[in-house]
C-alpha positions in Angstrom: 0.0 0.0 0.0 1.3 3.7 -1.1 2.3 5.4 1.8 1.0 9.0 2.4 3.2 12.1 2.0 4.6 14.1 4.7 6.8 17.3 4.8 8.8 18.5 7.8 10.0 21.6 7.1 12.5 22.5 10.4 16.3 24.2 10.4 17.5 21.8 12.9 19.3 18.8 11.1 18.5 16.8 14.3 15.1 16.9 14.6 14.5 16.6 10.9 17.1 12.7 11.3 14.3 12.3 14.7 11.5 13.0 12.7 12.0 11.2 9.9 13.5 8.1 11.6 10.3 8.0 14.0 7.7 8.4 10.9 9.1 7.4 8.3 7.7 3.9 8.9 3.8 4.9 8.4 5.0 8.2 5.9 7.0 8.6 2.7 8.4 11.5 4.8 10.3 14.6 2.7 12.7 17.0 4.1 13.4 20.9 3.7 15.4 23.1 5.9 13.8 26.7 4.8 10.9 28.2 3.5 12.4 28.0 -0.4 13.2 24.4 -0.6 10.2 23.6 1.5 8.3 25.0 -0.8 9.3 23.8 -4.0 9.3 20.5 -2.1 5.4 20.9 -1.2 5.1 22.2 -4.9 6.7 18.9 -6.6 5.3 16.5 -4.1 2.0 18.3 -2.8 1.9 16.1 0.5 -1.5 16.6 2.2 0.2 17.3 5.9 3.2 18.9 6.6 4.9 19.6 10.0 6.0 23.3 10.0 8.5 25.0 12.4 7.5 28.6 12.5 11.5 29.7 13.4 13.3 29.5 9.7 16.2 30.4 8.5 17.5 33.5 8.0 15.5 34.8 10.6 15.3 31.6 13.1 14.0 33.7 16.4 11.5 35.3 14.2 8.4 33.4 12.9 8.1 35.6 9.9 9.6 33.1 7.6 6.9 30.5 9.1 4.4 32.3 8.7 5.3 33.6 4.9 5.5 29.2 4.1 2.6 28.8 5.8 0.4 31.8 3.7 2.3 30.0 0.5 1.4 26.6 1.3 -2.1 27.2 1.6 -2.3 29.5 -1.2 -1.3 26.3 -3.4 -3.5 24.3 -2.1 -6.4 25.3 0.2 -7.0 22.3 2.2 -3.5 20.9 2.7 -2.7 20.4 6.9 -0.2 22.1 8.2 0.8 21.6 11.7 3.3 24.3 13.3 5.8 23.3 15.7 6.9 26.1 18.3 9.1 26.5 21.4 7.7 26.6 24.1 8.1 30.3 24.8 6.1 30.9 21.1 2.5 29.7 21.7 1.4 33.2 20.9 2.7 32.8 17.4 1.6 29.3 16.7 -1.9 30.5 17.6 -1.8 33.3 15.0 -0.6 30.3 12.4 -3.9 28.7 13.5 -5.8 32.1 13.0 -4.3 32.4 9.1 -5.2 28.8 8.7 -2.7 26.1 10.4 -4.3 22.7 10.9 -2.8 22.6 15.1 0.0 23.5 16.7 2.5 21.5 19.2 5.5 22.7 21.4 8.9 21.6 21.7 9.9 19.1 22.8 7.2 17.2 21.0 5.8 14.1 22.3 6.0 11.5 19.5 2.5 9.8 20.7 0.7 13.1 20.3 2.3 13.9 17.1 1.0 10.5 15.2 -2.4 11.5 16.9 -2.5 14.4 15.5 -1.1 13.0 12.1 -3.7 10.4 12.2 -6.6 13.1 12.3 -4.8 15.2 10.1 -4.4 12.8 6.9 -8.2 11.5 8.0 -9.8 14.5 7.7 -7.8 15.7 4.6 -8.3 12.6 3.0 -12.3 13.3 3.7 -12.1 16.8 2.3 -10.6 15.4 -0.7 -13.1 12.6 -1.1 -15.5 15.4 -0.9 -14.0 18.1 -3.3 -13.7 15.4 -5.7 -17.6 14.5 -5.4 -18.4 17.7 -5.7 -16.6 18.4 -9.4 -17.8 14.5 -10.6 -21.8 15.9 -9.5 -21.6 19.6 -10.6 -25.2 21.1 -8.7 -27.9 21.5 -10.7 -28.1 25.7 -12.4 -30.6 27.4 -13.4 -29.6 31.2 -14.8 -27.2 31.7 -11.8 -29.5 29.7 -9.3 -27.7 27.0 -7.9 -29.4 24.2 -5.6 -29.8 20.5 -5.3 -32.3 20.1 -3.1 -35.9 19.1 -4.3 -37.5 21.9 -3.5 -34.7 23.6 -6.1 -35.1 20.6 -8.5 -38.9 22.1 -8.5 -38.6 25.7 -8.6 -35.7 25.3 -11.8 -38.9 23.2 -13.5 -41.2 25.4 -12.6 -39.2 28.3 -14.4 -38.3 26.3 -17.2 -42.1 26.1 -17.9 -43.1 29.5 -17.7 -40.0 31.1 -19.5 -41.4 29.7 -22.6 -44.8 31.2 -22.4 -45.7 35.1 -22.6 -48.2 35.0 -20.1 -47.9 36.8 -17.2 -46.4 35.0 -13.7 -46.6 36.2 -10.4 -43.4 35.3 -8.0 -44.1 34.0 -4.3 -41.8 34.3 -1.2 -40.6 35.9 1.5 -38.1 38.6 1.0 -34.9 37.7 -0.1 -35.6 34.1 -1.5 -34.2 35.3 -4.6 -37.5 36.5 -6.5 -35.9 39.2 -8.8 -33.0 36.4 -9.7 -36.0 34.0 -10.8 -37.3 36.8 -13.1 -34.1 37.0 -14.5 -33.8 33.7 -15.2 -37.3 33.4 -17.0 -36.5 36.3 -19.0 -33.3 34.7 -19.9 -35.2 31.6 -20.9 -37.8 33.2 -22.6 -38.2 34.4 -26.3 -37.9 38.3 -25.5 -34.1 37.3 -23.9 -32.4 40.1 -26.6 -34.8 42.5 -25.5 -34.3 44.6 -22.2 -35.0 43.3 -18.7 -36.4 46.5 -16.4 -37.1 46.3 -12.8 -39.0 48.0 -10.6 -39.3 48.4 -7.1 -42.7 49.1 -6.3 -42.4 50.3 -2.7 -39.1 52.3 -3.3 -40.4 54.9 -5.4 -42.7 57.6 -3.7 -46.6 57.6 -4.2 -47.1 61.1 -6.1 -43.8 60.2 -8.7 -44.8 56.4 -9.3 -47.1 57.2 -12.4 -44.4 59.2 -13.8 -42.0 56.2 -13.4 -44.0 53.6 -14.7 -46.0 55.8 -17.5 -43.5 58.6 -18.0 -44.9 61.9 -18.8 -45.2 65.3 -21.0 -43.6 68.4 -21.2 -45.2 71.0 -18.6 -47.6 67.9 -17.4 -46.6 69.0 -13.6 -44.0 71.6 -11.9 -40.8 70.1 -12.8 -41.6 68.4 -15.9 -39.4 70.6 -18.3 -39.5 67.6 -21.5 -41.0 64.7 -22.1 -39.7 61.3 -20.3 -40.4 57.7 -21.3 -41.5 55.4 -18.3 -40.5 51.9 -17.7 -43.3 50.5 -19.1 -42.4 51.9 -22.2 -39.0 50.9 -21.9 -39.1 47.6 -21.2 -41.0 47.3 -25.2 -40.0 43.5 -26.3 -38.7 43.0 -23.3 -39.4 41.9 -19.7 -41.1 44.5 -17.5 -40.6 43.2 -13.5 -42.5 44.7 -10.8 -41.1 43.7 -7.6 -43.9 43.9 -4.2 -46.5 45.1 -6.6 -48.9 44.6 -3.6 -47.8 48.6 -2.5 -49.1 50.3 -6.0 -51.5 52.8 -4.9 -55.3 52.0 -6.5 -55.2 54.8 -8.8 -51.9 52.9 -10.7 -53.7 49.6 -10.5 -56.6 50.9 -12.6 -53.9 51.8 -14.7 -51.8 48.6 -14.8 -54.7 46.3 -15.4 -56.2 48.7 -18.2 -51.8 48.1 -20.2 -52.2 44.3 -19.2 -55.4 44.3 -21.2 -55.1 46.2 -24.7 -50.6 46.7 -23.9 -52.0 50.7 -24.5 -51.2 53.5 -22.1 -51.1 57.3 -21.7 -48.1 59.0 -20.6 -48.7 61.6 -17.5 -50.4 64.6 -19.0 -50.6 62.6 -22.2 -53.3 62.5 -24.3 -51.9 60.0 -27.2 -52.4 56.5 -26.7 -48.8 54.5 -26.8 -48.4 50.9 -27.2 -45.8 48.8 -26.0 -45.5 45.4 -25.6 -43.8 44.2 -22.2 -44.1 40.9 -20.6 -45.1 41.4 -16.9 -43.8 39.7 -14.3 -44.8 40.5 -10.6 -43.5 39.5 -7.5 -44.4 39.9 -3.7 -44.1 38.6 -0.3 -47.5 39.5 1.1 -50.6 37.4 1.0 -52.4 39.1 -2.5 -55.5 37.1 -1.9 -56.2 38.3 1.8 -55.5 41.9 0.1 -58.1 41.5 -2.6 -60.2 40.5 0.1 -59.8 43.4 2.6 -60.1 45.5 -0.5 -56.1 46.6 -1.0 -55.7 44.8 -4.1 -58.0 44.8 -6.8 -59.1 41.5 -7.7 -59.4 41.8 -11.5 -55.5 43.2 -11.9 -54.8 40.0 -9.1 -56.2 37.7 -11.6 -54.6 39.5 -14.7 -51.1 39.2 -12.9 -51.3 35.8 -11.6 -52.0 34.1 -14.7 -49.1 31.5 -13.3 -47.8 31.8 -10.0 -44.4 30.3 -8.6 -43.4 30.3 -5.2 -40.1 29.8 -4.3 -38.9 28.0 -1.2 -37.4 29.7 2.3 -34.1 29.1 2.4 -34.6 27.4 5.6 -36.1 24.6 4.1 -33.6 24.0 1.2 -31.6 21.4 3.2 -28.1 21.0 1.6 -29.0 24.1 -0.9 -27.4 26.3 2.3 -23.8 25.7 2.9 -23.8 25.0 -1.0 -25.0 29.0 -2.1 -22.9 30.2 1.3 -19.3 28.4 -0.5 -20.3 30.0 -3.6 -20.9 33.3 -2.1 -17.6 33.0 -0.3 -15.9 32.1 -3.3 -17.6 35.1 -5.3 -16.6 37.8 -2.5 -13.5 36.2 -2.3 -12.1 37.0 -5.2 -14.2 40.6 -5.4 -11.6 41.5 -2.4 -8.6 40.0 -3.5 -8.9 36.9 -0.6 -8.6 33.7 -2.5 -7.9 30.7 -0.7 -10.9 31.0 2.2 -12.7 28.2 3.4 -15.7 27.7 6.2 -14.9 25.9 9.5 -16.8 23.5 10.7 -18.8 25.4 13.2 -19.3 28.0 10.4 -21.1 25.9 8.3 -22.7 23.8 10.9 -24.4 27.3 12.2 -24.9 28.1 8.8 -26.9 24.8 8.8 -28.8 25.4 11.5 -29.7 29.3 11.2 -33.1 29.5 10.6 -32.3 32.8 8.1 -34.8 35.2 8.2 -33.6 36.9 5.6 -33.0 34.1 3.6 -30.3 34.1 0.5 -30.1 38.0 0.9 -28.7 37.5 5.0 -26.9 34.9 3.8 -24.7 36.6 1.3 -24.3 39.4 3.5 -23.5 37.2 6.3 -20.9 35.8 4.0 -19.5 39.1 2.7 -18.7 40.7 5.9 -17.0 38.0 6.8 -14.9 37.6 4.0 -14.1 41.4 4.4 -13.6 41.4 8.2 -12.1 37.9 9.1 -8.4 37.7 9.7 -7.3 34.1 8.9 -8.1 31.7 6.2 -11.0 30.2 7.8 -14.4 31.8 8.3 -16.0 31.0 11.5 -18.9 31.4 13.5 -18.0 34.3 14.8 -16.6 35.8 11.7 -20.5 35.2 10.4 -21.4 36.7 13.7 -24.1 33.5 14.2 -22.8 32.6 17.4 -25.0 33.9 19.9 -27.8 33.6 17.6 -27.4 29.9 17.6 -26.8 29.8 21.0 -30.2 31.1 21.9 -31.5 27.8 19.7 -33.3 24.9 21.3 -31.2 22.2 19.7 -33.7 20.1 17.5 -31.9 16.8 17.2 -30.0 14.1 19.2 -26.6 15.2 17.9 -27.3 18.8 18.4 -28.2 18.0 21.6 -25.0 16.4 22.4 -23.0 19.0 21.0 -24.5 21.5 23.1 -23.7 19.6 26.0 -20.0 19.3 25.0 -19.6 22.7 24.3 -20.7 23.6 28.2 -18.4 20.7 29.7 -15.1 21.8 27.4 -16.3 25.7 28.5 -16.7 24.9 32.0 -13.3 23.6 32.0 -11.1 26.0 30.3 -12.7 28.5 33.3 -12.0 26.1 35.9 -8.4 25.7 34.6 -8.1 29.3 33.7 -8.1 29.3 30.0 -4.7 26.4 30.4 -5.7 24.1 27.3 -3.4 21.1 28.8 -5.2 21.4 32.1 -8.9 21.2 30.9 -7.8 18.0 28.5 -6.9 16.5 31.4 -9.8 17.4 33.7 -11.8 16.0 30.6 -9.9 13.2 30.2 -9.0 13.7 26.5 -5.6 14.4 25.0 -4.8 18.1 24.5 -4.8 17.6 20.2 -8.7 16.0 20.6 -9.2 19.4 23.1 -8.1 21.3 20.3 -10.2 19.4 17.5 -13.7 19.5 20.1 -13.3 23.3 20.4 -12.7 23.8 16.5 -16.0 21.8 16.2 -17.7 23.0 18.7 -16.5 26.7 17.6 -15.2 27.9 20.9 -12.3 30.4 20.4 -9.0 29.9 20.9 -7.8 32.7 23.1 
């Protein structure tokens, strides 16, 4: 059987001879003595662990040069493990390392049993992540227009779409806000035969009462103070094209009238107009309020309700898209990512086990600003929990399964003994019966900071 790759990158010829002769039976263990020839080493070789001493040559009291391999190393390749190795007097350096994206950190001298546990778990877990990335590129998830999802409930909403983009009639959008309604209308206008012609979008509540005519219709010269020539609305402007009217539950009654009189004949009359102009728009609407109880309480006006909602799609919360979440939150990181110049970011664990559990109010919208300030505002490789700023939100969660449960009640027991032991990570392990690299790995999954 192959053996796995290792790389110890360390100046001292010593413990590289130690290393390698204690290892080098389970590893196909590769040596470097500085950051150059370790990395052109890990470049050749591309081991998926490597044992990093933060003091290099030509700076051996400094960890500058450990810290420059370590930024390299991951920049090549995202998920390798690196493990630093620190004197004793350098924990404060080894747990920046962590922070920029280290795997764990021992001191010297190193004990040889905790090492090959931490090995062990290291190779595992990259071998996982691998096993994973590599799923992920053999089962591309399903797009529709920019939409991404694998879930059923995205399987039917990308169907759904596909239907009614090759109709003209018009479609009314259902969902809370931020489910992604004005993307969807994209994405049918995309579809659709009117895709060369323009796509105009409007904001039904954003624009004041006494202008919204004006907007929509446009208007003549000297047709009200201000009016100095004659404008084209967005009805008029979206002619062979797709006009969308996001929350069209907030037009005022007078601009219904209006509306439903275009959506029947496609004529209108500009603001102080008396010509009649046609224009031939597609219409579709979108809200997040209940229409019917509105046409029932008198808000709506039911014949324009049944002229909009010819066919109606609603599209799912994102709470209830299962593995749709951490899918759209990796492509948002990896979209903001490279927007700010911060390739090479990945989620933790407890990151995207909040992100998992989050109910999102705000749905996709929250999410990608969740994920943006985070990419903007995080200082190591790794987004966390509190990088997303969930923690606390998730804490205040009733845990809703068995293994939620159990979590919660390790995250109290490994809290509970850090204060007891006065933040002393090698104390608490031991109060907790557990070695100090499985304290380590329970507080990265757990998401407890490492002060």
């Amino acid at each position: 059987m192959t053996k796995q790759k290792l790389l110890i990158v360390d100046d001292d010829e010593e413990i590289r001879t130690q290393m390698k002769w204690a290892l080098g039976g389970d590893y196909e263990v590769h040596l470097a003595a500085n950051r150059a020839s370790g990395l052109e080493t890990f470049r050749s070789q591309r081991p998926p662990v490597t044992l990093l001493d933060l003091g290099l040559p030509p700076h051996p009291n400094d960890p500058g040069e450990g810290l420059a391999a370590l930024s390299a190393i991951l920049t090549m390749d995202r998920d390798a493990k690196v493990i630093i190795i620190s004197g004793q007097g350098e924990k404060e350096n080894a747990l920046h390392a962590v922070g920029a994206g280290a795997y764990d950190f021992l001191c010297k001298p190193i004990e040889l049993d905790s090492l090959k546990i931490l090995l062990q778990r290291a190779f595992y877990v990259s071998q996982l992540e691998r096993e994973y990335h590599d799923l992920q590129q053999n089962q591309e998830p399903e797009q529709f227009e920019g939409m991404l999802g694998t879930s059923a409930q995205a399987h039917a909403l990308f169907s759904a779409l596909r239907k009614v983009a090759v109709s003209s009639a018009p479609v009314l959008l259902l969902g809370e806000s931020g489910t992604g309604k004005e993307a969807a209308a994209v994405a049918i206008h995309r579809r659709s035969a009117r895709a060369a012609g323009p796509f105009v979008a409007v904001n039904c509540n954003a624009i004041p009462e006494n202008l919204i005519e004006s907007e929509l219709f446009g208007h003549e010269k000297g047709s009200f103070t201000g009016a100095d020539s004659q404008r084209k609305g967005l009805v008029e402007s979206a002619q062979g094209g797709t006009l969308f009217l996001d929350e069209i539950g907030e037009l005022p009654a007078l601009i219904q009238v209006k509306l439903l009189r275009y959506l029947q004949d496609r004529r209108f009359q500009r603001v102080g107009g008396r010509q009649e102009i046609q224009s031939d728009a597609r219409v579709i609407a979108a809200t997040n309020a209940d229409l019917k109880a509105a046409v029932k309480n008198g808000a709506f006006r039911e014949d324009l309700y049944f002229r909009v909602a010819v066919v109606t799609v609603s599209l799912p919360p994102l709470r209830e898209r299962g593995e749709d979440i951490s899918l759209i939150a990796r492509e948002f990181l990896h979209r903001h990512a490279i927007q700010n110049g911060r390739t090479g970011l990945s989620l933790a664990p407890d990151a995207l086990r909040a992100i998992n559990r989050y109910p999102w109010p705000g749905n996709i919208r929250e999410l990608q600003n969740r994920v943006q300030r985070a990419v903007i505002m995080a200082e190591g490789k790794r987004i966390g929990v509190d990088d997303l700023e969930l923690a606390q939100l998730i804490e205040d969660l009733p845990p809703t399964t068995l293994k939620e449960a159990r979590e919660d009640l390790e995250r109290e027991m490994v809290r509970q003994a850090l204060k007891r032991h006065a933040g002393k990570i090698s104390s608490a392990a031991v109060d907790l019966g557990i070695s100090r690299p499985t304290f380590y790995e329970l507080m990265e999954k757990l998401g407890i900071a490492r002060d």
